[in-house]
C-alpha positions in Angstrom: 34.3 93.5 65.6 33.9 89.8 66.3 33.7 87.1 65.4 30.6 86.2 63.7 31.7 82.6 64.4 31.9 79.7 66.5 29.4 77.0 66.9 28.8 75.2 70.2 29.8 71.8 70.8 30.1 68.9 73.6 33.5 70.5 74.6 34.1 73.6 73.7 34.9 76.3 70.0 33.6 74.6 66.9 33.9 71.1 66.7 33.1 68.0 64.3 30.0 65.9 64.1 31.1 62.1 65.6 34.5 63.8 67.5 32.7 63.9 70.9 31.4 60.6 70.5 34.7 59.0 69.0 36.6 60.9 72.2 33.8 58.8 74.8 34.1 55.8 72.8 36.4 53.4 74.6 38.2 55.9 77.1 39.6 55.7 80.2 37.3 57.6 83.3 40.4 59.6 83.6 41.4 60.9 80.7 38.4 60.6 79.6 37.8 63.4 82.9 41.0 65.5 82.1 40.1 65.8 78.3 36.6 67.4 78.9 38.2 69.8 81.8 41.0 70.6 79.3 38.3 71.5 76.5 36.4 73.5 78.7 39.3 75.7 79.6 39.0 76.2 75.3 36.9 79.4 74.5 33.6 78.4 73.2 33.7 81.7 71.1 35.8 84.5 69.8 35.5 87.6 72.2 33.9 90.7 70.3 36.5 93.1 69.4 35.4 95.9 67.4 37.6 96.4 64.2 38.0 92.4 63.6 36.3 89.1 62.4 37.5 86.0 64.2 36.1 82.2 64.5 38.0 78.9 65.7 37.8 75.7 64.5 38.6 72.9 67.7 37.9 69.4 66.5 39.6 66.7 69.2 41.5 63.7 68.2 40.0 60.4 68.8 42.7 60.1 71.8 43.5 62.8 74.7 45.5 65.3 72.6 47.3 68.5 73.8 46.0 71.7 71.6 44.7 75.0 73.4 44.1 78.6 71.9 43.2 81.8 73.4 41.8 85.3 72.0 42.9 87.8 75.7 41.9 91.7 74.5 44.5 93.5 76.9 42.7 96.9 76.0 40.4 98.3 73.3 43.5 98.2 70.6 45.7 95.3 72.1 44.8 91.8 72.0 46.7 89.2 72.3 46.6 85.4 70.2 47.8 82.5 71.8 47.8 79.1 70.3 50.1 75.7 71.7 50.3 71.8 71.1 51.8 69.7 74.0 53.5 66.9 72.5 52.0 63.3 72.8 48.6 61.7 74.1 47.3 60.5 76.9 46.3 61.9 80.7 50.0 63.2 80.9 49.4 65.0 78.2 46.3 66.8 79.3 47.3 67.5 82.6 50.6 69.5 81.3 48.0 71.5 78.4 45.8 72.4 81.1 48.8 73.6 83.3 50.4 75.6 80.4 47.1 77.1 79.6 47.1 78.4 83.1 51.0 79.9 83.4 50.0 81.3 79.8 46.8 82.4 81.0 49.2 84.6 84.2 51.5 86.0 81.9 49.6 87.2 79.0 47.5 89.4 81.9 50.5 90.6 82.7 50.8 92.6 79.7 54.1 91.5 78.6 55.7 90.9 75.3 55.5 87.9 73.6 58.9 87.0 73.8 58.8 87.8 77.6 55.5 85.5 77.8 57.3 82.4 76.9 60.4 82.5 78.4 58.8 82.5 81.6 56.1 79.9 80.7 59.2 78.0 79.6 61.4 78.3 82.7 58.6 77.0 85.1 57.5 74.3 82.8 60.6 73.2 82.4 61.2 73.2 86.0 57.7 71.4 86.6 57.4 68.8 84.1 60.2 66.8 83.7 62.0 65.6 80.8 60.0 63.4 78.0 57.4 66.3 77.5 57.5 69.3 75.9 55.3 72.2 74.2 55.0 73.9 70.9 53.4 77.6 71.1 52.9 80.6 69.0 51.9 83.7 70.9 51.4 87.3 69.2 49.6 90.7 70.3 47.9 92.7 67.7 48.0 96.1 68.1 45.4 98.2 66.3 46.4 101.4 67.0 49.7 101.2 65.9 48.9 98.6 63.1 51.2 95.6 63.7 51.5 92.6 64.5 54.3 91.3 67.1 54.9 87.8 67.9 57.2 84.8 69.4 57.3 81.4 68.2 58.7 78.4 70.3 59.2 75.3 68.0 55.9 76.3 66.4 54.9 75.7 62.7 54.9 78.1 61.0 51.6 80.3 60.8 50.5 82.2 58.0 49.5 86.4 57.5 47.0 86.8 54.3 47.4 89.9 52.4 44.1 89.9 50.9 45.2 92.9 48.7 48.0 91.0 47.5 46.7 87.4 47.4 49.9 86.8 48.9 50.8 84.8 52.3 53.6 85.3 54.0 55.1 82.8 57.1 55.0 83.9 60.5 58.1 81.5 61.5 58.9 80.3 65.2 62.7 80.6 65.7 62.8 79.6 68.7 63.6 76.3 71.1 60.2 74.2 72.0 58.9 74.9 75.6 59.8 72.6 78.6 63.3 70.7 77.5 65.7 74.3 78.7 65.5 76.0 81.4 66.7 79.0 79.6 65.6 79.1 76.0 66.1 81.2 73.1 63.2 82.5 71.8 62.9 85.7 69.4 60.8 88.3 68.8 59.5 89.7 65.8 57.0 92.4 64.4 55.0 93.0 60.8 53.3 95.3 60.0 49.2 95.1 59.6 46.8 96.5 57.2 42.9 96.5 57.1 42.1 93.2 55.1 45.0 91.3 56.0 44.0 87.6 57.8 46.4 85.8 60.5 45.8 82.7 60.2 47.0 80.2 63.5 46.9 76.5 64.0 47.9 73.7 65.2 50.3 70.9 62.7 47.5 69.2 63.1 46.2 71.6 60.3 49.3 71.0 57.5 49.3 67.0 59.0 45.3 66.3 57.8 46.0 68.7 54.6 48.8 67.3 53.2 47.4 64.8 50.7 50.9 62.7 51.1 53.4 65.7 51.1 55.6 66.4 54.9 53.0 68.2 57.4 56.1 70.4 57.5 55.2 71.1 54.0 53.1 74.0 54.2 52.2 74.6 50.2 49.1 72.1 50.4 47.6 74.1 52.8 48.5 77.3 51.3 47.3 76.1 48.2 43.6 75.2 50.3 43.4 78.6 52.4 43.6 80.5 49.0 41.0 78.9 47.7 38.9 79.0 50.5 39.5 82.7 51.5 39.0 84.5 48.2 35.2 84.9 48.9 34.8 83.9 53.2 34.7 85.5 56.0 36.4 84.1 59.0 33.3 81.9 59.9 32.8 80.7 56.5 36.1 79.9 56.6 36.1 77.6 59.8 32.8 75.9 58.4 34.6 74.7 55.1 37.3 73.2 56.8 35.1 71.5 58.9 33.3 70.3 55.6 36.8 69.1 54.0 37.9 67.3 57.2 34.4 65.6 57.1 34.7 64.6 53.1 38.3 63.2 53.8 36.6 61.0 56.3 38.5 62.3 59.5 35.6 63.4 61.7 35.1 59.7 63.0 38.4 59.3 64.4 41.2 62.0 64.1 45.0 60.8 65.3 45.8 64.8 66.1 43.8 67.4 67.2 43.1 70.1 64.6 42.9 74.1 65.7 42.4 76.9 63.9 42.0 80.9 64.4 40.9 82.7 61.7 41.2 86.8 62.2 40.5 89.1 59.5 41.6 92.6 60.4 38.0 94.6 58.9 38.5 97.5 56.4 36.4 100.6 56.5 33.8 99.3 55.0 32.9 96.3 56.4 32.6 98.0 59.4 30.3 100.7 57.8 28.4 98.0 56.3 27.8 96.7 59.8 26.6 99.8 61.0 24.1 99.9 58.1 22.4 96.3 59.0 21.9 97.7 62.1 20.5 100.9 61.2 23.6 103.2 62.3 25.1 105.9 60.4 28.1 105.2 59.5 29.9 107.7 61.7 28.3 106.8 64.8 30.5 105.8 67.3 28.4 102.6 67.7 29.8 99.6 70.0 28.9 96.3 68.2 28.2 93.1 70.6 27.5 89.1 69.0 26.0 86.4 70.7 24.4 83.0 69.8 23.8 81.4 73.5 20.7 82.6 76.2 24.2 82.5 79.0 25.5 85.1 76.7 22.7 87.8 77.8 24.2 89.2 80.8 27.5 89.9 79.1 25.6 91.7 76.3 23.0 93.3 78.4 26.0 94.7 81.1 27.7 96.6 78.6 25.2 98.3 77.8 23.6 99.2 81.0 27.5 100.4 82.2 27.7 102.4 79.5 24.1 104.4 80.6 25.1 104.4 83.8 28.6 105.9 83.0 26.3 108.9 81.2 24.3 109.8 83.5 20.9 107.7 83.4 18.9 107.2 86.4 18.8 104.1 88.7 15.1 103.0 87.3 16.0 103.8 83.7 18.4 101.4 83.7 16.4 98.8 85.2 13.9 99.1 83.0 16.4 99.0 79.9 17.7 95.8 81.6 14.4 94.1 81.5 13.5 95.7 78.0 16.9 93.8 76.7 16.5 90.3 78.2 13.4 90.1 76.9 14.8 91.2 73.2 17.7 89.3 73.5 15.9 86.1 74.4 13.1 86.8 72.2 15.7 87.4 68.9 17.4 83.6 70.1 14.0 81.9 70.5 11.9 83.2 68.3 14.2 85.0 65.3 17.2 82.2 65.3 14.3 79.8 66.6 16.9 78.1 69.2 19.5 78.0 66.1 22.7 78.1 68.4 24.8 78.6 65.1 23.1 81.7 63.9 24.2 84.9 65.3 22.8 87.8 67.2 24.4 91.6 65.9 23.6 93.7 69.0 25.0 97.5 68.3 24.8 100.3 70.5 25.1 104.4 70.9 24.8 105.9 74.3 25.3 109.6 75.1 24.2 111.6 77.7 21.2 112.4 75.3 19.7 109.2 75.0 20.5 105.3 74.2 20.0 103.5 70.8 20.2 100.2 70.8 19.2 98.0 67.8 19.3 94.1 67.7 19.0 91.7 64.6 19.0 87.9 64.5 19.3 85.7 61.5 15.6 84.4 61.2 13.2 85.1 58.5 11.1 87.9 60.7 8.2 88.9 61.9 4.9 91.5 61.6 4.9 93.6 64.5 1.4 94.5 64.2 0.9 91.0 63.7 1.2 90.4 67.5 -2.0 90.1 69.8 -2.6 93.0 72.6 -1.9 91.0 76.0 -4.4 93.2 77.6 -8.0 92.4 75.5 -9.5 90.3 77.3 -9.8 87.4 74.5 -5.6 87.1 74.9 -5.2 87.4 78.7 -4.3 83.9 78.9 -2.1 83.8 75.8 1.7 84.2 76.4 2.7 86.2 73.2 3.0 89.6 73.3 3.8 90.3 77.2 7.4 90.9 76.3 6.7 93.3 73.1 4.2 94.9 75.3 6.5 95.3 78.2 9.2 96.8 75.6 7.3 99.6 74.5 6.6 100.5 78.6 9.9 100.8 79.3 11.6 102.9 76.2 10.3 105.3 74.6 10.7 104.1 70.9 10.3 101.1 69.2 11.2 100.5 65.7 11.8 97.5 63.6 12.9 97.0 59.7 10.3 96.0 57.0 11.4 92.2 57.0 11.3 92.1 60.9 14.3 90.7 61.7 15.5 94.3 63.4 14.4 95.8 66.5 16.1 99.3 67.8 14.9 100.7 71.1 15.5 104.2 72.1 15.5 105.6 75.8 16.0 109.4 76.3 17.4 110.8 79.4 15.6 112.1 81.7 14.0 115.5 80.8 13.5 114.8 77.1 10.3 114.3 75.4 8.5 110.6 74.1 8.8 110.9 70.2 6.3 107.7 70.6 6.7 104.0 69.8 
């Protein structure tokens, strides 16, 4: 699954209280231009992936830094984790990040291997960028099928894999030359293997460098020390919010001197997936697709899936229009009304199509509501009254309707065509 994570902020991921203002404070127009397009090419949010949790943590530095990250599924089991630093501040230092995210951005579509990735990202930086500048980078493709984890480090810290069984963390080393100083750089490749409830965790040394309390940021045993107390009880989201509370306490979040980045994946056992399944009112054998959003732009991401899954089984033209309409108005209804405009709460969207019928059920974070509680739109007394057009218009356009006592649950059914109404 994803991420049940990342909160929205002026430029992108999850980011501090007083970073965006301590960024604008005092900068130049132009880096001040090429920071905000660099943190916009940042993914505001985790992609869903079913069989994982993930959130980031992007906080800027109080000068025009050089960290970017990337989440890229390559398939339903293959995704692929990027995460690199450019060395230095300053416009030149933006303008390579953005241009590194982009060569990245080529390769890693081209489905190769990690090691393959950045070599070639190195050879045309390196012929691009001169000397004086150079990159970090850690890129590594999870495969889920196969359970492991392969990856290729170039002048990276070293990243850590949590076995949560264990309590033990083992380093994901980068053994190879930094990015943009050789033409032809050795790089290596290597692969672990992965087990439900183990946690990659990726960053930037900005992460060790604020964590260190003194010691070398090379030193990674303060923030070993700090992830194993912070993980024992966390999800991924959790996580990302205490380290944004510890930065905060330290005092950092007015002015940092490095960026900070961090993913946080948790590969999801059996039962946390189950237990997913049965907030949303699945059996725990369905074969249920699982969707997350927090944003109203997000709709039409969520919504498309599932219409292209009814159309791939057969459902007719007007079916699916209606469905369409039936969603927005649940999906927008569940951010407005459930979360209340709550941007850092979630939306847990699940759904089972078949060439039987389509359930889709859809649960925000909010306290609830009483169904019955809503007025008729069609007595004349609430004619001019706004609530309870969209409810109405819901249980038009599916034929059931059910939601969970505390009302923070809705799951619509639509049968195909030829089966009977069992009523709303």
């Amino acid at each position: 699954m994803h991420n049940l994570t990342s909160k929205e902020s002026a430029g992108s991921a999850l980011s501090l209280p007083g970073c965006a203002g301590a960024l604008l404070e005092g900068a130049d127009a132009d880096i001040l231009i090429a920071r905000r397009v660099q943190a916009a090419l940042i993914p505001r949010r985790p992609p869903t992936i079913e069989g994982l949790a993930a959130a980031t943590l992007f906080c800027p530095s109080s000068v025009a830094g050089g960290d970017h990250f990337e989440i890229v599924p390559l398939s339903e089991n293959k995704i692929v984790f990027l995460i690199f630093e450019t060395c230095g501040h300053g416009l030149p230092t933006s303008l390579i990040t953005m241009y590194a995210a982009l060569k990245f951005s080529d390769h890693i579509h081209a489905q190769q291997s990690p090691r393959t990735i950045v070599e070639c990202v190195n050879s045309e930086i390196a012929g691009a960028i001169g000397a004086g500048y150079y990159l970090t980078a850690f890129v590594g493709v999870l495969d889920l099928e196969k359970s492991t984890f392969t990856y290729s480090g170039a002048g990276h810290c070293t990243q850590i894999l949590y076995r949560k069984e264990t309590g033990m963390m083992e380093g994901l080393s980068s053994q190879g030359t930094v990015i943009g100083i050789f033409e032809r750089g050795i790089f290596r490749e290597t692969t672990v293997p992965i087990a439900p409830g183990d946690w990659l965790l990726l960053f930037t040394d900005g992460m060790p460098g604020h964590f260190s309390y003194g010691a070398a940021p090379s030193d990674h045993g303060r923030l070993e020390e700090l992830l194993k107390e912070e993980l024992h009880d966390a999800g991924p989201e959790i996580l990302a919010d205490r380290i944004r509370a510890r930065l905060e306490r330290l005092g950092l979040a007015a002015g940092l001197d490095d960026d900070v980045s961090l993913l946080a994946i948790e590969v999801l056992t059996q039962s946390k997936r189950n237990q997913i399944k049965e907030y949303l009112g699945f059996p725990v054998d369905a074969p249920m697709c699982l969707q997350v959003l927090n944003y109203f732009d997000e709709i039409d991401r969520v919504v498309g899936s599932i219409l292209k899954s009814m159309d791939a089984s057969g459902f007719a033209d007007e079916t699916i229009r209606r469905m369409k309409v039936a969603l927005i108005e649940l999906l927008a209804n569940a951010i407005l009304h459930g979360n209340k405009r709550d941007f850092t709460k979630k939306i847990l969207v699940g759904h089972v199509v078949t060439t039987d019928e389509a359930v889709i059920s859809i649960m925000d974070e909010g306290e609830g509501f009483k169904p019955d509680s809503v007025p008729d739109p069609t007595l004349p007394e609430n004619l001019e009254k706004d609530s309870g057009r969209g409810l109405f218009l819901v249980r038009h356009f599916v034929d059931k309707v059910d939601h969970n006592p505390s009302g923070n649950r809705v799951t619509i059914t639509k049968f195909h065509t030829g089966f009977k109404s069992h009523g709303a």
